[in-house]
N, CA, C and O atoms as a GROMACS GRO file, in nm:
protein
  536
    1UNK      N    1   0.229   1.718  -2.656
    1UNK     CA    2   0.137   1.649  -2.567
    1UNK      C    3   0.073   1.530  -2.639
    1UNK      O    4   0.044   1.424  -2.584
    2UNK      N    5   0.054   1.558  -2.771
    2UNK     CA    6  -0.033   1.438  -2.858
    2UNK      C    7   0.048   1.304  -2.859
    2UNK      O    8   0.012   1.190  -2.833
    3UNK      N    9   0.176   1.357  -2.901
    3UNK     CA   10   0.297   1.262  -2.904
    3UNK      C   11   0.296   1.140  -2.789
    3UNK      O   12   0.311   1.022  -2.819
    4UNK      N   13   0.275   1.189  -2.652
    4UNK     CA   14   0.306   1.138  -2.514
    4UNK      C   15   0.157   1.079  -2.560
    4UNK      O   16   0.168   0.980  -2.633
    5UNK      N   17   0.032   1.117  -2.534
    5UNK     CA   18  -0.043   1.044  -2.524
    5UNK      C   19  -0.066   0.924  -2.602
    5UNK      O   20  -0.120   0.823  -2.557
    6UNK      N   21  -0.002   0.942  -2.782
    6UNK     CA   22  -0.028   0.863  -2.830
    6UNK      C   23   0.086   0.695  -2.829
    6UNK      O   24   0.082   0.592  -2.896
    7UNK      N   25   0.178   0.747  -2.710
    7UNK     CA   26   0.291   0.636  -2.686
    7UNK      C   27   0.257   0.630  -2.546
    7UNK      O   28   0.351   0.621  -2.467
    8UNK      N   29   0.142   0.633  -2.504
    8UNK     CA   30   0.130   0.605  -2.365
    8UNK      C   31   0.126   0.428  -2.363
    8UNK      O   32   0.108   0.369  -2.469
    9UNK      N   33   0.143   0.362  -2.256
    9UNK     CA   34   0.179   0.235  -2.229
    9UNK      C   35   0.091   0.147  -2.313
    9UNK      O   36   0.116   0.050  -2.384
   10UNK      N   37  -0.078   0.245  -2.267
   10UNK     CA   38  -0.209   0.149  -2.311
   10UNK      C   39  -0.281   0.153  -2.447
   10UNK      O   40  -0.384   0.106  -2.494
   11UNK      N   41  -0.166   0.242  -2.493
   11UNK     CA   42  -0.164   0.242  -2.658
   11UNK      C   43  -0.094   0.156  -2.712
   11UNK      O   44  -0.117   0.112  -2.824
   12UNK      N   45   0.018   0.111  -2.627
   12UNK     CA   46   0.116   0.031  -2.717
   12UNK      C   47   0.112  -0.133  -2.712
   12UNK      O   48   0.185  -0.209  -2.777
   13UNK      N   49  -0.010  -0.176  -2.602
   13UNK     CA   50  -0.045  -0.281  -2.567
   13UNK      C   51  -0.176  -0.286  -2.594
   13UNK      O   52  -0.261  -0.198  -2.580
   14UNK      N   53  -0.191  -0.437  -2.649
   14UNK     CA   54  -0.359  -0.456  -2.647
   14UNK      C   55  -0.386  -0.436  -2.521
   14UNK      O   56  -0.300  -0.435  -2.433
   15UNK      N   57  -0.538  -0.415  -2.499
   15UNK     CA   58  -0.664  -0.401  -2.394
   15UNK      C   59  -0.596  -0.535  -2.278
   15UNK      O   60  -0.575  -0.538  -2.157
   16UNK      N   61  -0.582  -0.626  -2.384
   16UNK     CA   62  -0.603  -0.770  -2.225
   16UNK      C   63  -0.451  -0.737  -2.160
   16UNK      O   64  -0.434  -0.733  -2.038
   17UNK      N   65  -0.336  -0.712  -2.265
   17UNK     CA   66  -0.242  -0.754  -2.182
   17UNK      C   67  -0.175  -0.582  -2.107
   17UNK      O   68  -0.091  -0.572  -2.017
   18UNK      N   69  -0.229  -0.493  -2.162
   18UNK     CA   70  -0.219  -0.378  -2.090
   18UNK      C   71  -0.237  -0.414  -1.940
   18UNK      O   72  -0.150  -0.411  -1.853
   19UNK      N   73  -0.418  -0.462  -1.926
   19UNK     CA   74  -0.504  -0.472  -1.833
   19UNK      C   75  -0.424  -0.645  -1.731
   19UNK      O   76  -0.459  -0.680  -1.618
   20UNK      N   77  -0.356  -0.692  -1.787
   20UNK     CA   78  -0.288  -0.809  -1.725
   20UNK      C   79  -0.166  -0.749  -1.634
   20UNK      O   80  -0.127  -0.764  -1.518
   21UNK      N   81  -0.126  -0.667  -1.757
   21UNK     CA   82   0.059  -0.581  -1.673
   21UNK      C   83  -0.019  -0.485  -1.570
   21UNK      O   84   0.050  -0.479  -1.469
   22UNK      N   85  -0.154  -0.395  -1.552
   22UNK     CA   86  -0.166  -0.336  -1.459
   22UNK      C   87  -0.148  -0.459  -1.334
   22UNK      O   88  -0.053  -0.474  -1.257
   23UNK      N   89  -0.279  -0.541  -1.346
   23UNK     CA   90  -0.302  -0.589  -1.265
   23UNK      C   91  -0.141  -0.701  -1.189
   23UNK      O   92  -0.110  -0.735  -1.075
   24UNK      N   93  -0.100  -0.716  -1.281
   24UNK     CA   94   0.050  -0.801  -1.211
   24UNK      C   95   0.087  -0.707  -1.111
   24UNK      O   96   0.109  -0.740  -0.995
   25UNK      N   97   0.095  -0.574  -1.158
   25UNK     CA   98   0.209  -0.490  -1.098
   25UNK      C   99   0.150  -0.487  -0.976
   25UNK      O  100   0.222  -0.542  -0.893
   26UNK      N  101   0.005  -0.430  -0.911
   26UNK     CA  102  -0.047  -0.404  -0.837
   26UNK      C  103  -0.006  -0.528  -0.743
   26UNK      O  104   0.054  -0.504  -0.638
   27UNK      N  105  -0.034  -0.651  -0.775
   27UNK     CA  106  -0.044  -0.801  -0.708
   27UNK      C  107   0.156  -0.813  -0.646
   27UNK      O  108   0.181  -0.877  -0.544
   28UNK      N  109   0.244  -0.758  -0.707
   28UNK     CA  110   0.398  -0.784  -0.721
   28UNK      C  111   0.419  -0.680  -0.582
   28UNK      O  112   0.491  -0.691  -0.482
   29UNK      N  113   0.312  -0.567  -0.632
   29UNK     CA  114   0.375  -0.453  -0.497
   29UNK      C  115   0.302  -0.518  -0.388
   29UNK      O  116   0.386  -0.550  -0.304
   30UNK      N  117   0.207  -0.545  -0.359
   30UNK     CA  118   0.143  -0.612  -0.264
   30UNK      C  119   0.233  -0.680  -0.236
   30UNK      O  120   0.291  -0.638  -0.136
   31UNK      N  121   0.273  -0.767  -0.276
   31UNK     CA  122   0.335  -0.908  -0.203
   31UNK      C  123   0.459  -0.905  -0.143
   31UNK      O  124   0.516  -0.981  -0.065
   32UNK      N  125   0.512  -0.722  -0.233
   32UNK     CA  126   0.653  -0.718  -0.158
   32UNK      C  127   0.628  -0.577  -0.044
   32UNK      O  128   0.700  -0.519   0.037
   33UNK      N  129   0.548  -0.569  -0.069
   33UNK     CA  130   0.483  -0.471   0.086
   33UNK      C  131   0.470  -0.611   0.177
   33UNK      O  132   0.554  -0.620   0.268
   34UNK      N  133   0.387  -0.705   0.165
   34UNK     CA  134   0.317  -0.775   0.272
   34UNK      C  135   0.483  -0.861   0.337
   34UNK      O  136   0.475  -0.882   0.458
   35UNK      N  137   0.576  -0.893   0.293
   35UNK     CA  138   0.717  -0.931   0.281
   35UNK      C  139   0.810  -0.826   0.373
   35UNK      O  140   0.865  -0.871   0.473
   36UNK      N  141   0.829  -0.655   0.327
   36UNK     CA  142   0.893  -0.577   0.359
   36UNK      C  143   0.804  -0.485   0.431
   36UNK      O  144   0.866  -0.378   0.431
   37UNK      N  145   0.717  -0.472   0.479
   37UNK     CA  146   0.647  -0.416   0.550
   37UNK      C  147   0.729  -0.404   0.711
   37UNK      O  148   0.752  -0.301   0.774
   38UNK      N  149   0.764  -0.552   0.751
   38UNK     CA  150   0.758  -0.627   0.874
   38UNK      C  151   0.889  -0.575   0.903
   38UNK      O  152   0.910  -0.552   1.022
   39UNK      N  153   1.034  -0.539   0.774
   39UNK     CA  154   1.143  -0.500   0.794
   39UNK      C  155   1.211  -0.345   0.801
   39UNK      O  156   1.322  -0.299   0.830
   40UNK      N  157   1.026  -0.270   0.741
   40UNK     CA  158   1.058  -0.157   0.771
   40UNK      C  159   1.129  -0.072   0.846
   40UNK      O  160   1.029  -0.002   0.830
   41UNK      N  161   1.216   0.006   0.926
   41UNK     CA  162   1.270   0.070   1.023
   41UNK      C  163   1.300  -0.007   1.102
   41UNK      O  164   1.319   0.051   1.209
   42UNK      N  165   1.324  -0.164   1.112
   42UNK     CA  166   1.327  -0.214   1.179
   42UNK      C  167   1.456  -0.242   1.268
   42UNK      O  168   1.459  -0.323   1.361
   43UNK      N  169   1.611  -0.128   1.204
   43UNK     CA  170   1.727  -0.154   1.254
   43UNK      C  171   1.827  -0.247   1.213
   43UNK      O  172   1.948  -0.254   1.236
   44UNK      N  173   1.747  -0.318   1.147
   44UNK     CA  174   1.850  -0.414   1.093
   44UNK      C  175   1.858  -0.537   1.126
   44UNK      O  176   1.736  -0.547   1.122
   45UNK      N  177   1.886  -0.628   1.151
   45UNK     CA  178   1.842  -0.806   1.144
   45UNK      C  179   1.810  -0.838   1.320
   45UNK      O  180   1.749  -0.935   1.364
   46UNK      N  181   1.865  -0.740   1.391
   46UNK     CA  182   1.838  -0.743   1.524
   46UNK      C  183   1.660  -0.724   1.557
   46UNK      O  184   1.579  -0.794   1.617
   47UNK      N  185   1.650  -0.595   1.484
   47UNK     CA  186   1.518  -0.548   1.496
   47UNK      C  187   1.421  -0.659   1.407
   47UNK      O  188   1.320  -0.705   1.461
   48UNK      N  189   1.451  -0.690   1.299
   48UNK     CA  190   1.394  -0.793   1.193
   48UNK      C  191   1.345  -0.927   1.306
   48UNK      O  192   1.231  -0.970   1.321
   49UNK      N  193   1.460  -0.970   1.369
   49UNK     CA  194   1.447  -1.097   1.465
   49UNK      C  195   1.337  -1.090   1.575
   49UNK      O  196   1.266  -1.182   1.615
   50UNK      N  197   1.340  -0.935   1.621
   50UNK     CA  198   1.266  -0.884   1.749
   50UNK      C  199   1.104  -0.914   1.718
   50UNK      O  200   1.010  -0.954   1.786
   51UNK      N  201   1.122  -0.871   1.574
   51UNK     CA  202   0.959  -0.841   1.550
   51UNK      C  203   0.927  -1.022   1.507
   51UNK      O  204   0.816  -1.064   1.539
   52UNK      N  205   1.005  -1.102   1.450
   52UNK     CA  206   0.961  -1.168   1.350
   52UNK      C  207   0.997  -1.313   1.418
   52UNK      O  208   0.925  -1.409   1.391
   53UNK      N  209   1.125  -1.330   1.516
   53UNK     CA  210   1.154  -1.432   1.556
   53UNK      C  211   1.277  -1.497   1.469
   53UNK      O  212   1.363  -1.576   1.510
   54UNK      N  213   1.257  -1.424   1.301
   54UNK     CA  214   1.445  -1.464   1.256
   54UNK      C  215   1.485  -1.339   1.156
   54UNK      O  216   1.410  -1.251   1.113
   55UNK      N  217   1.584  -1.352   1.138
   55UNK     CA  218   1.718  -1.249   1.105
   55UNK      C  219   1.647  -1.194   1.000
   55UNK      O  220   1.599  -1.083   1.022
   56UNK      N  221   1.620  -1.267   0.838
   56UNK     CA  222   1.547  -1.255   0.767
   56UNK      C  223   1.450  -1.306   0.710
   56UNK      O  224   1.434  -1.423   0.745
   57UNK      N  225   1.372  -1.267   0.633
   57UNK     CA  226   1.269  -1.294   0.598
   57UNK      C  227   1.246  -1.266   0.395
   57UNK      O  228   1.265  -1.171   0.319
   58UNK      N  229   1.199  -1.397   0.382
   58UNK     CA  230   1.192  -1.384   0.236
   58UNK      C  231   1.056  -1.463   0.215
   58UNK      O  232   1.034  -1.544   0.125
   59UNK      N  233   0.956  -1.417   0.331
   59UNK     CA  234   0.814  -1.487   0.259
   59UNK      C  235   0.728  -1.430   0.355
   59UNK      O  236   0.776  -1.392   0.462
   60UNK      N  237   0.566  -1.414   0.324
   60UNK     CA  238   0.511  -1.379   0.433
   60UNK      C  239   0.518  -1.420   0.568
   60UNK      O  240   0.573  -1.528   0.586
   61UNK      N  241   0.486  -1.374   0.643
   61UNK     CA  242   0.524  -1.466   0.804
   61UNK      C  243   0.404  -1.373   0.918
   61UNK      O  244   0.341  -1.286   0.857
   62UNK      N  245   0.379  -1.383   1.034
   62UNK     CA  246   0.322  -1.345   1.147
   62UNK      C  247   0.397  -1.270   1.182
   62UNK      O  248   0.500  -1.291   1.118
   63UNK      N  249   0.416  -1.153   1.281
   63UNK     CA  250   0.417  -1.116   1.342
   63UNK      C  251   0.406  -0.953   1.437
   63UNK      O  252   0.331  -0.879   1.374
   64UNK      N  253   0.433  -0.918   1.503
   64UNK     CA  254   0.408  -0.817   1.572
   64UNK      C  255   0.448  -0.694   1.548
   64UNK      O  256   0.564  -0.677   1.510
   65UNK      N  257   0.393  -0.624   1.560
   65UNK     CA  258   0.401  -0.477   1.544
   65UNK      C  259   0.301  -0.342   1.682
   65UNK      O  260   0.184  -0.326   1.716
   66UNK      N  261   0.459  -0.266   1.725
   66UNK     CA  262   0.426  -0.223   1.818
   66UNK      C  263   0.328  -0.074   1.782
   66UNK      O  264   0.373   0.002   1.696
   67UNK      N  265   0.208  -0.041   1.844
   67UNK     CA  266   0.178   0.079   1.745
   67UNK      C  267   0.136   0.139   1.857
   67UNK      O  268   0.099   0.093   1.966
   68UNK      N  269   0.148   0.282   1.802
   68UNK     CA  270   0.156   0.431   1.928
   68UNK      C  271   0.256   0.424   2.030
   68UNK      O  272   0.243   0.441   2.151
   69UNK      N  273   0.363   0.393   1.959
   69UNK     CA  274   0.493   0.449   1.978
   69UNK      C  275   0.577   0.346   2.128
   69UNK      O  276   0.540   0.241   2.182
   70UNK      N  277   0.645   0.396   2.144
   70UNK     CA  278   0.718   0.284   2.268
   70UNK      C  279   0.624   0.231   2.370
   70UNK      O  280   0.647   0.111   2.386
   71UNK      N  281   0.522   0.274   2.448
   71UNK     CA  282   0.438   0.290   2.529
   71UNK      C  283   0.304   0.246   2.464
   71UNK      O  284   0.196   0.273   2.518
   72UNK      N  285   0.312   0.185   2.358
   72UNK     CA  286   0.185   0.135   2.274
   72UNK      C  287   0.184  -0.054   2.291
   72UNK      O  288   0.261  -0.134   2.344
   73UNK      N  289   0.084  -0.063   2.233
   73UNK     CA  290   0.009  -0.195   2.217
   73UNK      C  291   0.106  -0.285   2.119
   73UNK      O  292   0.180  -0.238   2.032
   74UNK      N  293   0.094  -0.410   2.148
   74UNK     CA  294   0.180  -0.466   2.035
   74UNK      C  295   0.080  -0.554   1.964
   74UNK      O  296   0.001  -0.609   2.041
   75UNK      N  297   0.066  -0.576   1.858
   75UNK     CA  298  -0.050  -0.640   1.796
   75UNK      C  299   0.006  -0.783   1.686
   75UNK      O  300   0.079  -0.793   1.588
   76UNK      N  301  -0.051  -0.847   1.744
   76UNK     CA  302  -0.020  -1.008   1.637
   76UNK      C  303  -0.069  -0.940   1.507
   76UNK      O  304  -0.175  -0.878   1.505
   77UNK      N  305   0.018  -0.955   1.390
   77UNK     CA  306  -0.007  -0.922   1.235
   77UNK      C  307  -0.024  -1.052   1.170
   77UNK      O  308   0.086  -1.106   1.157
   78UNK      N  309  -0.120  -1.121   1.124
   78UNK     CA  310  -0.047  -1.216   1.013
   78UNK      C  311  -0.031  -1.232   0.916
   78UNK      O  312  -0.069  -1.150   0.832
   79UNK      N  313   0.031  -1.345   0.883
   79UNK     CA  314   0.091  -1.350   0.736
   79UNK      C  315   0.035  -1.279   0.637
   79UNK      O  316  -0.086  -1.291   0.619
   80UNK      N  317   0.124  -1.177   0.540
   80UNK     CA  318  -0.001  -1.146   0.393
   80UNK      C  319  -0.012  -0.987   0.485
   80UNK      O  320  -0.001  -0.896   0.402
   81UNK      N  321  -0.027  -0.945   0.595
   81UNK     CA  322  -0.077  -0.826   0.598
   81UNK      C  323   0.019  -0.738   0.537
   81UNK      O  324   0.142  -0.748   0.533
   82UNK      N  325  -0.052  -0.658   0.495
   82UNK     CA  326   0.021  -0.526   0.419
   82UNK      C  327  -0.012  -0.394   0.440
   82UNK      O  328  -0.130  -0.359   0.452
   83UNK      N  329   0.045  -0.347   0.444
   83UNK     CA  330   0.089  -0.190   0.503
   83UNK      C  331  -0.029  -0.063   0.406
   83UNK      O  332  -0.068  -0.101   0.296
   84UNK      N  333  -0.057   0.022   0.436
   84UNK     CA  334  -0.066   0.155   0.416
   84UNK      C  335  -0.009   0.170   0.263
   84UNK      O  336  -0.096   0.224   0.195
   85UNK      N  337   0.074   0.148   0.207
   85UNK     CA  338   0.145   0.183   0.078
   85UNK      C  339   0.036   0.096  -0.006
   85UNK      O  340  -0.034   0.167  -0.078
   86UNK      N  341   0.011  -0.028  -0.011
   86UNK     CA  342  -0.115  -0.102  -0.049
   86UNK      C  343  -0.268  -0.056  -0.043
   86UNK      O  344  -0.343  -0.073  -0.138
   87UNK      N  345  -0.307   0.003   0.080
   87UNK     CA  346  -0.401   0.014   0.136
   87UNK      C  347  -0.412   0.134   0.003
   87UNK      O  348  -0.473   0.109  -0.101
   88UNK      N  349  -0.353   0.243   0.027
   88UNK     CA  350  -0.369   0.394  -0.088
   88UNK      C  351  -0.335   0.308  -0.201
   88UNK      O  352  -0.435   0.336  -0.267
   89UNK      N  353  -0.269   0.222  -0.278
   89UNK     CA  354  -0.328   0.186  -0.402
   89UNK      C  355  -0.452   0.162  -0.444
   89UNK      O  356  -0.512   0.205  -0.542
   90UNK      N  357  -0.499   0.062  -0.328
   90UNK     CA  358  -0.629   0.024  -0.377
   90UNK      C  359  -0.740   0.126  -0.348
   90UNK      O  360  -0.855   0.119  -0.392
   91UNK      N  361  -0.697   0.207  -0.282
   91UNK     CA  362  -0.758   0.315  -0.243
   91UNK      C  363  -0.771   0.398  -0.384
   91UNK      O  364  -0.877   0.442  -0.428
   92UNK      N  365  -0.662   0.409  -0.437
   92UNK     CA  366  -0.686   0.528  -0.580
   92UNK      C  367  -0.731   0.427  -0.729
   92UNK      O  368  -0.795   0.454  -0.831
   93UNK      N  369  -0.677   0.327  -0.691
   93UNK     CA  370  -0.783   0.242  -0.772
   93UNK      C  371  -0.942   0.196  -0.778
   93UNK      O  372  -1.011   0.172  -0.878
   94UNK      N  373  -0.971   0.194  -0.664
   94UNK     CA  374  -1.061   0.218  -0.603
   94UNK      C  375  -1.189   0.368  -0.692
   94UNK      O  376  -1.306   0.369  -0.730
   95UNK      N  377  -1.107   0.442  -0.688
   95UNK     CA  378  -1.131   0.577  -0.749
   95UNK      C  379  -1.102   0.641  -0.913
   95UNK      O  380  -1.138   0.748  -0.962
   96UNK      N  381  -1.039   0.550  -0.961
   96UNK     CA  382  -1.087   0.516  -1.114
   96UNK      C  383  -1.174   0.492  -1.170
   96UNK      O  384  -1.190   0.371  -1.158
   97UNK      N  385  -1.287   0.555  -1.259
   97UNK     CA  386  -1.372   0.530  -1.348
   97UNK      C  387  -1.372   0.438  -1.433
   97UNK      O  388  -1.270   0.415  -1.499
   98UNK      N  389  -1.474   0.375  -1.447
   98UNK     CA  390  -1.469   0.242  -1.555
   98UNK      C  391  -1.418   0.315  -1.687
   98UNK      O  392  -1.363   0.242  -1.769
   99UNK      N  393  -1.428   0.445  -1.718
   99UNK     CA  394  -1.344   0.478  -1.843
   99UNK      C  395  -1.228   0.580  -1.840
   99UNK      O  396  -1.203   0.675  -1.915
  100UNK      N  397  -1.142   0.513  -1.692
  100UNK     CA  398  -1.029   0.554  -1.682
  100UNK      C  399  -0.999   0.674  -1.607
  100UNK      O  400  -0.877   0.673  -1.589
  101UNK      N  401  -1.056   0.786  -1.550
  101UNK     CA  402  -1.050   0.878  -1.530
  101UNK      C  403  -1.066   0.840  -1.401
  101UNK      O  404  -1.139   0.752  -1.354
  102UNK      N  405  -0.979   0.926  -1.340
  102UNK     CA  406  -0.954   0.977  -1.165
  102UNK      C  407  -1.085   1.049  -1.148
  102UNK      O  408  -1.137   1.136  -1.217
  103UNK      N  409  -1.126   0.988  -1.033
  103UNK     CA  410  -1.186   1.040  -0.933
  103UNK      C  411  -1.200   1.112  -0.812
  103UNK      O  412  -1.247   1.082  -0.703
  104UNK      N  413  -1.133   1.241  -0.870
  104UNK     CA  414  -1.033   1.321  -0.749
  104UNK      C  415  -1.124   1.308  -0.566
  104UNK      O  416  -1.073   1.286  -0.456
  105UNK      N  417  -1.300   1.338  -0.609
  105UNK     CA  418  -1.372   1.334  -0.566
  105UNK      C  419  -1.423   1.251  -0.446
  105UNK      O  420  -1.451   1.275  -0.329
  106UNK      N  421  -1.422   1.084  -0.570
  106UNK     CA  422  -1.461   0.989  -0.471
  106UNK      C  423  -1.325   1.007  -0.421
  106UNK      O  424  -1.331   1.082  -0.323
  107UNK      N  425  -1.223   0.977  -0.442
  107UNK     CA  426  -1.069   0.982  -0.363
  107UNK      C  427  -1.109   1.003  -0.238
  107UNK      O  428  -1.119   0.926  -0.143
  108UNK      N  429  -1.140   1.158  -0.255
  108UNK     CA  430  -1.087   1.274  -0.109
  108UNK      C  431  -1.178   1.258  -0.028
  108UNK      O  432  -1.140   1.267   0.089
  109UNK      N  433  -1.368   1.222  -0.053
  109UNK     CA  434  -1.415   1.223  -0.012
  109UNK      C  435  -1.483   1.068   0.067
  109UNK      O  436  -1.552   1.067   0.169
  110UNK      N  437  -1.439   0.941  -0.017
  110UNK     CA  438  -1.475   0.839   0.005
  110UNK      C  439  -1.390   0.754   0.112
  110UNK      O  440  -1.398   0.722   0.230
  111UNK      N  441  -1.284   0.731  -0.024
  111UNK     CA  442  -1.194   0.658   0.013
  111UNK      C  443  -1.061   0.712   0.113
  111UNK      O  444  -1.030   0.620   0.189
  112UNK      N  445  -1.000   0.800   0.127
  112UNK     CA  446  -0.968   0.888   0.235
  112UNK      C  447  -1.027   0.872   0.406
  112UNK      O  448  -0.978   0.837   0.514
  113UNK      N  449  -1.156   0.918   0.358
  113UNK     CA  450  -1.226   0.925   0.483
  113UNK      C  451  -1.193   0.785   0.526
  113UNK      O  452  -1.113   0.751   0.613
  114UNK      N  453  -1.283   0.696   0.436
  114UNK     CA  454  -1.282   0.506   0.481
  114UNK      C  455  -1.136   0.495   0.540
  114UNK      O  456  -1.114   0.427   0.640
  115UNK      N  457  -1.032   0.566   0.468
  115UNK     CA  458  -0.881   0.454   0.487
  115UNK      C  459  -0.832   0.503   0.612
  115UNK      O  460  -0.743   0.434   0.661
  116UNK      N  461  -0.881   0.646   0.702
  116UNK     CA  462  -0.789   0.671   0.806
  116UNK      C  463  -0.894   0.609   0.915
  116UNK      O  464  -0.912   0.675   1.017
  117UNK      N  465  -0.979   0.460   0.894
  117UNK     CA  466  -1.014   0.420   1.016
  117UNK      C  467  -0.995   0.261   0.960
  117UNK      O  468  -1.081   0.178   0.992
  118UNK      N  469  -0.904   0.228   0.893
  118UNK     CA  470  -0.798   0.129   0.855
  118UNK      C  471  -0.700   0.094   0.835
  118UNK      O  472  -0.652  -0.019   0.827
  119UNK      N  473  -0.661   0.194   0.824
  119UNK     CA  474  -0.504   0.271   0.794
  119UNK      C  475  -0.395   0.160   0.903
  119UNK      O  476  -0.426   0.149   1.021
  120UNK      N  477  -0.268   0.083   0.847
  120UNK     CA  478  -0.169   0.013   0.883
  120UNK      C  479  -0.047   0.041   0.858
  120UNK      O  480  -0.003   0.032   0.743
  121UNK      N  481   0.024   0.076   0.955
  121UNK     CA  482   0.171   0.170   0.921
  121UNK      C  483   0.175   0.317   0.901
  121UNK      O  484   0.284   0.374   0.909
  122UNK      N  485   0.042   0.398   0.870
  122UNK     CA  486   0.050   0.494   0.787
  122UNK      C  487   0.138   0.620   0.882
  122UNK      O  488   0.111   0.628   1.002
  123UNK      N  489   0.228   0.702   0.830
  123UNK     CA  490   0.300   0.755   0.931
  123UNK      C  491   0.194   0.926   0.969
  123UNK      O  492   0.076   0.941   0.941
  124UNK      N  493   0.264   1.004   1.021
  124UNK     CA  494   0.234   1.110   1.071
  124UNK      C  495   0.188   1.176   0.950
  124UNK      O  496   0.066   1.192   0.934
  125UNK      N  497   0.254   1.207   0.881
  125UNK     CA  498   0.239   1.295   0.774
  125UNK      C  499   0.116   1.263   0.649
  125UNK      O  500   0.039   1.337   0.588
  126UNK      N  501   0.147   1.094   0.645
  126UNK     CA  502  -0.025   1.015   0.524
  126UNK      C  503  -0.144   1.093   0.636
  126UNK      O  504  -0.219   1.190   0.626
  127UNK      N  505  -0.112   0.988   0.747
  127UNK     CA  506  -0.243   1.046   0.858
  127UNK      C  507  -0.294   1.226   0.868
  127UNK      O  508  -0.407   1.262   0.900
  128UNK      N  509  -0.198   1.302   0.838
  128UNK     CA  510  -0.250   1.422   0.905
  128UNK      C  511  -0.318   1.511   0.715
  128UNK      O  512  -0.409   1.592   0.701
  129UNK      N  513  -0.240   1.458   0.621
  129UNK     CA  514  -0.317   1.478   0.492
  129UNK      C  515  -0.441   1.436   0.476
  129UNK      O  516  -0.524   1.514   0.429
  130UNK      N  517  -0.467   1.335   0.504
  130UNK     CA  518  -0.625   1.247   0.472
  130UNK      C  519  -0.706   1.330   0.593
  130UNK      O  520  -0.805   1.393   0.557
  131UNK      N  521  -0.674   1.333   0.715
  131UNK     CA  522  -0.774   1.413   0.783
  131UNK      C  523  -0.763   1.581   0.758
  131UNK      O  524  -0.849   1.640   0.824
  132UNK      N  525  -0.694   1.653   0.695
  132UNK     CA  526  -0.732   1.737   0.611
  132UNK      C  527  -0.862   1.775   0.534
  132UNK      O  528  -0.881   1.731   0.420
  133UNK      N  529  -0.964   1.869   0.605
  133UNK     CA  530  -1.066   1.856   0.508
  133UNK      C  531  -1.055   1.920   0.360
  133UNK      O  532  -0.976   1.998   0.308
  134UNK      N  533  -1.164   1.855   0.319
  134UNK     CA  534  -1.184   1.871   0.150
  134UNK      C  535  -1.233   1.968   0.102
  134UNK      O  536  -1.246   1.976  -0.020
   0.00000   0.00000   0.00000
């Protein structure tokens, strides 16, 4: 166990650029959530076109997303929005201690609660965990 901890990532990097590679990564998944979000389940370049207006997509863009199922609302998205997979990052980041330690606590009790009345994309199964009480 000593071994692992002492080759953990933020041992093997100084403080700034540890704290630079978190923060890239976080900013990289964002941007390819806010990108692939829109192509999710979407069927394939037919469905891609339906929602988006073209085949593919390789940058943020507008558009629609139908929610509560066939018989639901369709809602203008724009550019940059990002999905549920984002939302619970910042959510458990969110819940990190300034000296690193999880906050199982604030998690379940804060940020949880807050995210299932914000929640974008999140499917059946994120949704029915978070309203799970604590």
């Amino acid at each position: 166990m000593r071994d692992h901890i002492e080759n953990a990532p933020v041992t093997l990097h100084s403080q700034p650029d540890y704290e630079r590679a978190v923060t890239n990564s976080a900013l990289w998944a964002a941007a390819g959530d806010a990108i692939g979000w829109m192509t999710e389940l979407s069927r394939g370049p037919g469905g891609v076109k339906h929602r988006t207006g073209q085949a593919t997509v390789s940058e943020p863009i507008a558009w629609l997303r139908l929610i509560g199922g066939r018989n639901g609302v369709k809602v203008d998205l724009p550019a940059g929005t990002y999905s549920d997979d984002t939302q619970l990052r910042l959510c458990v980041s969110r819940a990190i201690r300034g000296n690193g330690v999880f906050d199982v606590e604030a998690f379940a009790k804060i940020e949880m609660t807050a995210w299932q009345g914000y929640c974008l994309g999140a499917g059946v199964g994120s949704k029915a965990a978070a309203a799970k009480p604590v």
